[in-house]
C-alpha positions in Angstrom: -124.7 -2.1 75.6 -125.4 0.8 77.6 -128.4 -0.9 79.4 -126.3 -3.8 80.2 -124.1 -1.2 81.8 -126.8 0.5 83.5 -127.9 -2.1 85.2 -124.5 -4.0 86.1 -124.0 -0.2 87.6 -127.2 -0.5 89.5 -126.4 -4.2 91.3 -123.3 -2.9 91.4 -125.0 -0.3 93.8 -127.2 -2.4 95.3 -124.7 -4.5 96.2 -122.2 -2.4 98.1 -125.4 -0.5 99.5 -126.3 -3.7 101.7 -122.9 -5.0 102.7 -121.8 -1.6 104.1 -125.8 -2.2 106.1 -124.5 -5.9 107.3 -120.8 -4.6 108.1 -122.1 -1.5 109.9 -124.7 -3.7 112.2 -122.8 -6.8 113.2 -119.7 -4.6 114.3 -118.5 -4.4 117.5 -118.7 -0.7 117.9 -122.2 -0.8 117.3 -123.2 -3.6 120.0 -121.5 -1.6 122.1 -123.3 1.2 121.3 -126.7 -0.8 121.5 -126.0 -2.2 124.6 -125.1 1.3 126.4 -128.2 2.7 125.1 -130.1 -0.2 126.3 -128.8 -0.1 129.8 -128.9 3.7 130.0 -132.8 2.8 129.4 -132.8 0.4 132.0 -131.0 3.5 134.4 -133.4 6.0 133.5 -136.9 3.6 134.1 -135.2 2.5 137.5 -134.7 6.1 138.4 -138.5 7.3 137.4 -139.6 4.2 139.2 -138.3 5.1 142.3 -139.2 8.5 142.1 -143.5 7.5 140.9 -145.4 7.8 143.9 -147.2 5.2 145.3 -151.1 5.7 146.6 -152.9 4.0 148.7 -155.4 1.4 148.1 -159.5 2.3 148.7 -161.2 -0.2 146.8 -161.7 -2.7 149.5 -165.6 -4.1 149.4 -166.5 -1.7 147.3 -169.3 -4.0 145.6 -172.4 -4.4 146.7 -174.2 -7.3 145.4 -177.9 -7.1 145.1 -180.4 -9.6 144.9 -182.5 -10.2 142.3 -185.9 -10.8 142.7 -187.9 -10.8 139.0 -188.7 -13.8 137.3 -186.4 -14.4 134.1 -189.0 -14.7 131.7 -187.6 -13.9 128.4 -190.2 -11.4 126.8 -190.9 -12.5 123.1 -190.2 -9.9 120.4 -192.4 -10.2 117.3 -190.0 -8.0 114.8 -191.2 -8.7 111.4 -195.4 -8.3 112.8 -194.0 -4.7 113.8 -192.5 -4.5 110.3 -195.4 -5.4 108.9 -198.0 -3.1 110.6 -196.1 0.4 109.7 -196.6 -0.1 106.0 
């Protein structure tokens, strides 16, 4: 009997635990809340924004492209002959 009680006790717990959560979050005092906190975000990033400092730009034809001249032969690798000749 006393671990039937328990354990009603505990749901009983669990219960209330989860619908004070839900009533606490889809109030209207805390959407207001959220909201204000939201847009005092959106204040503050406007304000740093305008205040960042913007530099200039000295990356124009900055690459040089070169010309390649060597053949594209693939040179051949023989891994397991050099494998071999160390033991």
């Amino acid at each position: 009997m006393i671990k039937e009680l328990k354990y009603f006790i505990y749901s009983i717990i669990i219960i209330l635990f989860i619908f004070f959560i839900c009533k606490y979050y889809f109030s209207d005092s805390y959407k207001k809340k959220s909201f204000r906190s939201l847009s005092n975000i959106n204040k503050k990033i406007e304000v740093y924004s305008n205040k960042l400092p913007i530099l200039e730009d000295d990356t124009q034809n900055i690459i040089e492209y070169v010309k390649n001249t060597q053949s594209k032969k693939k040179k051949n690798y023989f891994f397991w002959e050099l494998i071999d000749k160390n033991d």
